[in-house]
N, C-alpha and C positions, 0 to 999 in steps of 0.2 A: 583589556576591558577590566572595569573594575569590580573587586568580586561582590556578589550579592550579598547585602545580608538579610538572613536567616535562612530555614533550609528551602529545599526546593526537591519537589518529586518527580520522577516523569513516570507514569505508570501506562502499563499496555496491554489492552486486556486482547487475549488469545482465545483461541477456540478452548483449549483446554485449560490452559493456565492466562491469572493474569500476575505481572511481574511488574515489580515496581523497585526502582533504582532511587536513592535518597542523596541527594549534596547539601551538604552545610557547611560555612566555612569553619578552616578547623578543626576538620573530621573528615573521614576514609570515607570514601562511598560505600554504601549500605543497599545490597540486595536481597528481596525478598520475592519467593514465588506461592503462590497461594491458588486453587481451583477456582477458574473462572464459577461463575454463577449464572448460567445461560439467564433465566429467566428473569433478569433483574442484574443487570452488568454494574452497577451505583453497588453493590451488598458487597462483590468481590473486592471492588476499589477500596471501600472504606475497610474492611481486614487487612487486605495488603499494605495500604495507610497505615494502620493502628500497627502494625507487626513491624514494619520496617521502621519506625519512628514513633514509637507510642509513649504520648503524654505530653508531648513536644507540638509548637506551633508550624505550620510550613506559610509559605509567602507565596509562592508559585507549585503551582501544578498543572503541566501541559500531562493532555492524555492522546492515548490514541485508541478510538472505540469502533468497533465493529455494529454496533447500531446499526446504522442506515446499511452495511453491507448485508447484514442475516436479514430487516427486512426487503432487500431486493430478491434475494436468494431463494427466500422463504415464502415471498410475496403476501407477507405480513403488511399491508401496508392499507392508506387508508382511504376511504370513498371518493375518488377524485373526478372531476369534471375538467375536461378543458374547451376552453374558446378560442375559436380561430374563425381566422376569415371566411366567410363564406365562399364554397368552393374548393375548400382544402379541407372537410369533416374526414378524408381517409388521408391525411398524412403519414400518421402511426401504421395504419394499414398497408401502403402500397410501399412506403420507405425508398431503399434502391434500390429494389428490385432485382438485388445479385443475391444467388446463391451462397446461404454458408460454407456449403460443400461441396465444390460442382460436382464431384464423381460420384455423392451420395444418395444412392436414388428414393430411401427412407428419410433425407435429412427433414425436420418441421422446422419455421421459424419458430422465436419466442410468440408469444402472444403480447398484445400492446397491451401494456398497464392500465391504459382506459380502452374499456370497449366502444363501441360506433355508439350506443346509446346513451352513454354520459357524456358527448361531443353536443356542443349549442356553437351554430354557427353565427359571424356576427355579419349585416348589410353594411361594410366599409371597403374601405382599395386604397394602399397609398403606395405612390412609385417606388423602384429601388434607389432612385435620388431622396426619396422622402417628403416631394409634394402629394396633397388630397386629388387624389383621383374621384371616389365615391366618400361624399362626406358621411360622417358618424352623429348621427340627428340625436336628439335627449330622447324620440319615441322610443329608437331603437337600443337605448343603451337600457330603458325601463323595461323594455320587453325581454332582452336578453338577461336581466337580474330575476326578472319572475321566472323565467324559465330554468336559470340556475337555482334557486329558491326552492321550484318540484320536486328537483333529481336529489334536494338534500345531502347535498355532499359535505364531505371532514375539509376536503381542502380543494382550493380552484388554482388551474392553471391557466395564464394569458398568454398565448402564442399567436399573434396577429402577423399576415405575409408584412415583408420589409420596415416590420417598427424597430430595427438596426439603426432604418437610415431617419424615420420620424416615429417619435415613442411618444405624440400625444393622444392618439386614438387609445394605446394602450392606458394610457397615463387615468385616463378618461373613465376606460370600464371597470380598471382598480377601485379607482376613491368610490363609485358607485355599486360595488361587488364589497366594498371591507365592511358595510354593514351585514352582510351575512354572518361576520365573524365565526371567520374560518381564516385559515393560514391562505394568504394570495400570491400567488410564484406570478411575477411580470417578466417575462422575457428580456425587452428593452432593458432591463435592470440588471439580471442574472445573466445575459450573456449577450450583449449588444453585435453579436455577428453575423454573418449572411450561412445561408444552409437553412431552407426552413427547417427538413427533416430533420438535421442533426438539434437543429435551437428547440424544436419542439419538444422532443425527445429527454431533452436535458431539462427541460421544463417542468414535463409531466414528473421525471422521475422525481426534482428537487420538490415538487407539491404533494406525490405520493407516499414519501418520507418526511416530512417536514412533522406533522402530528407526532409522529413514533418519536423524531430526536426531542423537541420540544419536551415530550413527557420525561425521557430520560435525563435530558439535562436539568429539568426542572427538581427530579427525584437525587442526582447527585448531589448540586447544591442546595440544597437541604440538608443530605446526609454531611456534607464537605463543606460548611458555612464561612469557614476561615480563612483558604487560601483563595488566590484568583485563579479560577479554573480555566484553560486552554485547550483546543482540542488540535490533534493532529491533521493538515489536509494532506488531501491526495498530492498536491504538488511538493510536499516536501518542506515546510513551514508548518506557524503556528499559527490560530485563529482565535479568536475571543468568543466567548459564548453566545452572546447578541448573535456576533455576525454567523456561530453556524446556525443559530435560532431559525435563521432566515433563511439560508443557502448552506443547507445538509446535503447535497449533492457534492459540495467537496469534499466531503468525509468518505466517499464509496471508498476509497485505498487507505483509508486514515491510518490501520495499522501498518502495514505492510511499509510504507513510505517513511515510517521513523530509525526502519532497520534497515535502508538503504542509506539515509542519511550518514547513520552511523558507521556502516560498511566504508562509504567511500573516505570519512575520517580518518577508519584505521588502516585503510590500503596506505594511505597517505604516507602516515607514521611510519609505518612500516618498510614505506620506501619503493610502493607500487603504485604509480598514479592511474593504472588501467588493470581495472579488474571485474571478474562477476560475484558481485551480491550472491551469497546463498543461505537463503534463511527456510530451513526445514521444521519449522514446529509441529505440535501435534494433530493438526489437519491438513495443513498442505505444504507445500513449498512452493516459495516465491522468491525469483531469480530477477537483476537486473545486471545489464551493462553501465561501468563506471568508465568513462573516460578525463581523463587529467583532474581527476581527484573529484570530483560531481557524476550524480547519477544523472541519465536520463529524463530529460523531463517534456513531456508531448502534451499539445494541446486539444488530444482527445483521447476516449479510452471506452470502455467495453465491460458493463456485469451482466453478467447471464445474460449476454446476445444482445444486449441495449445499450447501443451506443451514445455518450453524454463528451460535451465539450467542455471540460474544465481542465486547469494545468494538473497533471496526473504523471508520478515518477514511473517512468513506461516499464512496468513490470509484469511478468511472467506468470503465470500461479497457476499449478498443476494438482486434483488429488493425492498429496502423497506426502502423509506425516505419520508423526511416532505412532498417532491413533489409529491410521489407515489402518482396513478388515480387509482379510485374507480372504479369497475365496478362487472357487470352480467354479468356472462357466459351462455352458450345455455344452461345447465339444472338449471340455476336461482340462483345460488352462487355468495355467495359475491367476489369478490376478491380483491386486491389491490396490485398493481404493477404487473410485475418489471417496464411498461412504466411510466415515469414522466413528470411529466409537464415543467421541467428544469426552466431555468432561464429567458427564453421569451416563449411561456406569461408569467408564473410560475403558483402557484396556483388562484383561483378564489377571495380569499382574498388580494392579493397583487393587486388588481383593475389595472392589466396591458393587459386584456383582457381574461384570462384565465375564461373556464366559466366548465371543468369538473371535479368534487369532487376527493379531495385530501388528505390524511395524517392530513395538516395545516388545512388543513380549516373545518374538523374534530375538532378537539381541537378547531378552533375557535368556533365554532356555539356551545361546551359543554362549551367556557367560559373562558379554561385553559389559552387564549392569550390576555392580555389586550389591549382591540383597538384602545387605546389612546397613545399606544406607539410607538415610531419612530423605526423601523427597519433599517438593513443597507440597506444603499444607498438611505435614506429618505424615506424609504416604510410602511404610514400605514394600517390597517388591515383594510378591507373592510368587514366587519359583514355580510351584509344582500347580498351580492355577493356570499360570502361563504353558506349560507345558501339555496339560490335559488341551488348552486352547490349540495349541498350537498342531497336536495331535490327532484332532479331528481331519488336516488335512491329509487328504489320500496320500499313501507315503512317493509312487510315484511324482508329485509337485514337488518333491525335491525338501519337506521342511522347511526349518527356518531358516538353512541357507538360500532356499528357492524362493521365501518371500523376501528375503533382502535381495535379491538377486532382478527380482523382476521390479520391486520400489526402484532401483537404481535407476535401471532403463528408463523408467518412466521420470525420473528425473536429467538423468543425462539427456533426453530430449529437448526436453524442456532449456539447460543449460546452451546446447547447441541454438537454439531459436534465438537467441540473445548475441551468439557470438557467432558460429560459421555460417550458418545461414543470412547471415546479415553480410556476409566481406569479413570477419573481423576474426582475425586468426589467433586462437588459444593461448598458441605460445608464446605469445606476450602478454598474457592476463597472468593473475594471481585469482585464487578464487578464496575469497573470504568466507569461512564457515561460521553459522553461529545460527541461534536457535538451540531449542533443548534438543534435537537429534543430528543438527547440522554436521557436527564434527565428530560424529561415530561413521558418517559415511565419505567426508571430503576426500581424503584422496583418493579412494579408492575412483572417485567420481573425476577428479583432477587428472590421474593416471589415465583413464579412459580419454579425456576430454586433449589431450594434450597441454595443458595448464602448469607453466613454471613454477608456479607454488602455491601452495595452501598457508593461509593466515586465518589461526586461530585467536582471537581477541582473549584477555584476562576474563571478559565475564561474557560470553558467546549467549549461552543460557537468556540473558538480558539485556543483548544488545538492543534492542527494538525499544526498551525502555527510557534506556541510555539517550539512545538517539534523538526522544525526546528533550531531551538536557542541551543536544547539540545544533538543536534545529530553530532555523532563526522564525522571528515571526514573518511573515510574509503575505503579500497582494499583489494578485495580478490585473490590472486592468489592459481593454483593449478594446478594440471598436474598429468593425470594419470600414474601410475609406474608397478604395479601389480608385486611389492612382496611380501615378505613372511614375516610375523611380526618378526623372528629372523635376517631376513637383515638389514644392515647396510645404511641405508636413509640419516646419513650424511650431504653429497655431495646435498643431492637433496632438501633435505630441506635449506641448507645455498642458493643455489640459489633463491627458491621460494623466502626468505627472503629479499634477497637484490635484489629481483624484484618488491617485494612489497613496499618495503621503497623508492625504485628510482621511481615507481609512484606516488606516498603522493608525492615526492618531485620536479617530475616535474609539478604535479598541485598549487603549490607553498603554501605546508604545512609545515609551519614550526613550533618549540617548538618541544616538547616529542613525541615519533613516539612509541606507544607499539604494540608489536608483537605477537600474537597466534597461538598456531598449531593447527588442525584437522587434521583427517584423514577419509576418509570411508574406511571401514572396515568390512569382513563377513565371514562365516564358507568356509573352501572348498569345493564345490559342490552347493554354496547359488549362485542365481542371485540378491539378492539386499544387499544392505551395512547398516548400521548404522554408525552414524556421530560421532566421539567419538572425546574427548579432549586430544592431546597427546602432553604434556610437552614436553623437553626436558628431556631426560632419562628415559621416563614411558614406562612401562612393554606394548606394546601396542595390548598383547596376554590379559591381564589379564583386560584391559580397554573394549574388547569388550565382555569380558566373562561376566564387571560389565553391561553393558549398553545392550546384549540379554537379560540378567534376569529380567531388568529393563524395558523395551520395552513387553519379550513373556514368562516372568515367568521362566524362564528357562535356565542353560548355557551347553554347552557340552564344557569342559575343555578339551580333548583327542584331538579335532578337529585342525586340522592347520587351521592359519587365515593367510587369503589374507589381506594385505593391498593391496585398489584397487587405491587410489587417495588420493594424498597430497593436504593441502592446507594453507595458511601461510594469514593471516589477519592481516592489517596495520592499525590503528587507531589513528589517530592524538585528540590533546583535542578542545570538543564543545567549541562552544559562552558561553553559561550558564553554570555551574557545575551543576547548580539544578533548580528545577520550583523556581520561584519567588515567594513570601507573599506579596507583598505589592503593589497587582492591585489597580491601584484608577477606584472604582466602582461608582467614580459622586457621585452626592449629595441622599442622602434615600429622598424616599417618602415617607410620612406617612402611618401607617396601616391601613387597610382596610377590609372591608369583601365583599365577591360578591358569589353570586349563578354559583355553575360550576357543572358540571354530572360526575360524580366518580362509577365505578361501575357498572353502569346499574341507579341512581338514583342521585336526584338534592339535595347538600348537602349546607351548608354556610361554605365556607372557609376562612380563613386568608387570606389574599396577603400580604408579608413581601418583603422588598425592603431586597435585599443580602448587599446591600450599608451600611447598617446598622448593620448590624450584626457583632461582634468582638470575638476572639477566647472565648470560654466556653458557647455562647449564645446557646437556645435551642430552636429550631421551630417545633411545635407537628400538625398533620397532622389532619382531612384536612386540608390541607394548598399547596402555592402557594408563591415558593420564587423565586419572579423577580428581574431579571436582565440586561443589558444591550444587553446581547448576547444568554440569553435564559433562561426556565423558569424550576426550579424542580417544581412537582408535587409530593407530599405526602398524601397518603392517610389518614383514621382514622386508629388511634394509632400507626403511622409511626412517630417518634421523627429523627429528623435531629439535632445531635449537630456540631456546628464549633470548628474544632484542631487547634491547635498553627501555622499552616501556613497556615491557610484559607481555608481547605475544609470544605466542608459540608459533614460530614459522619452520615451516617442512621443501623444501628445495627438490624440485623433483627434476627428473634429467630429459632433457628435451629431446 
């Protein structure tokens, strides 16, 4: 690929930090971490801009922003109405009807984003082949506008039964609802598949959020007038600002999905094609499965108990980051998280007022964090703040070995959900650590998990940034058909095709546009699919006979296969080809040794500057390799050697 010119940012805003990585041709890449700015995420963007690159022009800026996530989370979101067929006013409501929990006899559902009284039902019917069963009259579509008009809503959603298979009922109450002017989420548009419950759902959310990103995106490029802004989606690509304008429901995973990207890059290089993603930042951690060099990527997914169908890098996300708060429960257990301390106060070590025990400040008081170091956005480590914090807990919980102790768990869980609990046995994974706390706790999480190695990347701190750099632009279209694997799909795939490339190309992608098919796909009489790869010309009977066996042990070859949904993926080429080697990591400190708590006990460890370190060098554990954006922790008889492009890889014994 040939290289850009001028520079190029990917920035990533975090719960607590946001981190922005710079490439220009010409020049080392340039990291910078700065405190997110909860209330206004544009104000952190542009300092981490101006600090990584100030004074200078950029060309590109893919982001990835938690927007739409904090408002699903927070339920910061805005006055929404939806319309649906008459007959189905309790979609939202009645859902599937299965238990979150079956064995929890306290478990509550979420509540629907829209209540029963912003629902206006509409007098239509059209088959699941998509002929008018009950026509859609001009009275009824003027009636159903007044009565949306009442309830005053910021934004409307159109969820009509089967406008999958015919979208001009919908097409219809659109162009007669955009005089409200309000933001209009159409179904048939946003997610042309069968499932009303799921198509609604992803509807509502993408109408519910739609105001909040609008405002945001509007407030960036303002502050950010020069480059072409990008935003990260859930599936793993990059989006143009138009198109999240309108479909901010892909963004639910925006950040999380650029530090998988990146992950599965560097397993690569590294020489692991199968590994789990572990990215621990300061509110949570989020785990995926990498197999042969690509993450996971599913065509639905789940925020706070609300399930949306958009392509989404199938990832894991648990309470449990640097900022996690320590606390006793009523029968006197320790626990930690999911609340965090975020980015104001933050923890009790960042001496910004926070005073209750944390993840960070943990590791401080055992040592693992040197307090003479400048964190981003000039934050040093306040010791004996952390300490008093951390001293509040009853000494019986064990301290701050007892809060690292039980963040693990709650993370090695999580790692398991990804990998054994699925079939998929550890000791052929690598587990990539990164994130600003990732790789204070990987092996000790790798050793549990049984995981042939740990891969620490050159800037771990930043990978999620990075990964923006390395993440292509990308479109999925798809449309449900519900034939039969001996039909002729043709006609329906060359559409999806050149629907998908007219998008790349109206977000103005240009260069090599490559194209893949899938399909879901399942036995007759099955109600779920499996996601299979269907070239041009593949037997697409024989592809799901490979991928059941593959999935449940098992194929039944006799059985007719539905194909139940096409779907045609546009991929334009990244900013990057590949991670970078040649971070400048500042000037090495001199070695050192300092007393830290490994274990349950007070050991003398190494502290090695990463600055220093050049491919074949070896750092034997206890040991403490610091860096600018975060710190590996290796225990005794844990060797870290550096590979030919700058990771830190640790080989553990199977």
């Amino acid at each position: 690929m040939a290289e850009p010119a001028g520079a190029c940012a990917g920035v990533d805003v975090g719960g607590t930090f946001t981190d922005v990585v710079v490439h220009a041709p010409g020049h080392r890449p340039r990291a910078v971490k700065v405190p997110t700015t909860p209330d206004n995420q544009s104000v952190g963007v542009q300092r981490g801009v101006a600090q990584a690159w100030p004074g200078a022009a950029l060309r590109l800026l893919p982001h990835g922003t938690t927007t739409a996530t904090n408002a699903v989370l927070q339920r910061s979101l805005a006055r929404t109405v939806l319309v649906t067929t008459d007959g189905f006013a309790d979609v939202l409501q009645i859902a599937r009807q299965d238990r979150p929990a079956l064995y929890d006899l306290t478990v509550t559902r979420p509540e629907p984003l829209v209540p029963h009284e912003m629902v206006v039902t509409v007098r239509e019917r059209t088959s699941p082949q998509g002929r008018e069963i009950i026509a859609l009259t001009d009275e009824e579509i003027d009636r159903v506008v007044r009565r949306v008009r009442r309830l005053e809503p910021e934004s409307v959603a159109v969820s009509l039964l089967f406008s999958y298979a015919g979208e001009e009922h919908e097409r219809r109450l659109c162009d007669a609802l955009a005089g409200l002017d309000v933001p209009i989420t159409r179904s048939s548009a946003l997610l042309p598949e069968f499932r009303e419950f799921e198509r609604a759902s992803t509807c509502v959310l993408n109408a519910a959020v739609a105001p909040v990103m609008r405002r945001y995106l509007s407030t960036l490029t303002a502050r950010l007038p020069g480059p072409t802004i990008t935003v990260m989606t859930s599936g793993g690509g990059t989006a143009g600002v138009d198109f999240v304008a309108v479909a901010p429901v892909h963004t639910l995973l925006s950040g999380p999905a650029a530090g998988v990207v990146a992950a599965g890059a560097v397993a690569g290089h590294a020489g692991f094609q199968d590994a789990i993603a572990f990215d621990m930042g300061g509110t949570s951690t989020d785990v995926c499965l990498i197999r042969d060099g690509r993450p996971e990527v599913s065509s639905s997914a789940r925020i706070a108990g609300l399930p949306f169908r958009t392509p989404a890098v199938a990832i894991h996300t648990v309470g449990a980051g640097g900022g996690s708060i320590a606390w006793v429960d009523a029968g006197g257990a320790l626990r930690v998280g999911p609340r965090s301390a975020g980015a104001d106060p933050g923890s009790a070590c960042y001496g910004l007022g926070g005073t209750e025990p944390t993840v960070t400040d943990a590791h401080c008081v055992l040592g693992h964090l040197d307090p003479d170091r400048e964190l981003g956005g000039g934050l040093r480590l306040d010791v004996e703040a952390a300490a008093r914090a951390v001293d509040a807990i009853p000494e019986p919980a064990g301290g701050a070995a007892g809060i690292l102790a039980v963040v693990r768990a709650t993370m090695a869980r999580a790692l398991r959900k990804v990998s054994t609990e699925r079939g998929v046995d550890p000791a052929g994974l690598a587990l990539v650590a990164y994130g600003g706390a990732g790789p204070l706790h990987a092996t000790a999480l790798a050793r549990e998990l049984g995981c042939r190695a740990v891969v620490v990347p050159p800037a771990p701190g930043v990978l999620s940034a990075l990964g923006l750099l390395l993440a292509p632009a990308r479109y999925e279209a798809s449309r449900t058909v519900m034939a039969w694997a001996e039909d002729d799909l043709t006609a329906a795939w060359r559409a999806l095709e050149a629907q998908a490339r007219e998008e790349l190309e109206r977000q103005g992608v240009s260069g090599e546009v490559t194209l893949s098919r899938l399909a879901d796909a399942r036995y007759a009489g099955q109600s779920h699919e499996l996601r299979i790869v269907a070239e041009a010309g593949a037997d697409m009977a024989s592809l799901l006979h490979h991928a059941h066996r593959e999935a449940y042990g098992y194929a039944i070859p006799d059985e007719p296969v539905r194909i139940v949904t096409l779907r045609v993926v546009a991929s334009g080429d990244p900013i990057l080809p590949r991670p970078p080697a040649d971070w400048d990591q500042g000037e090495p400190a001199p070695e050192r040794v300092r007393e830290i708590g490994v274990t349950g006990r007070t050991v003398r460890a190494r502290v090695v500057s990463r600055a220093g370190l050049v491919a074949g060098d070896e750092v034997s554990g206890p040991a403490l390799v610091e860096q600018q954006d975060t710190t590996t922790l290796l225990a005794t008889r844990e060797v870290a050697v550096v590979d030919d492009v700058g990771n830190l890889v640790v080989h553990l014994p199977s």
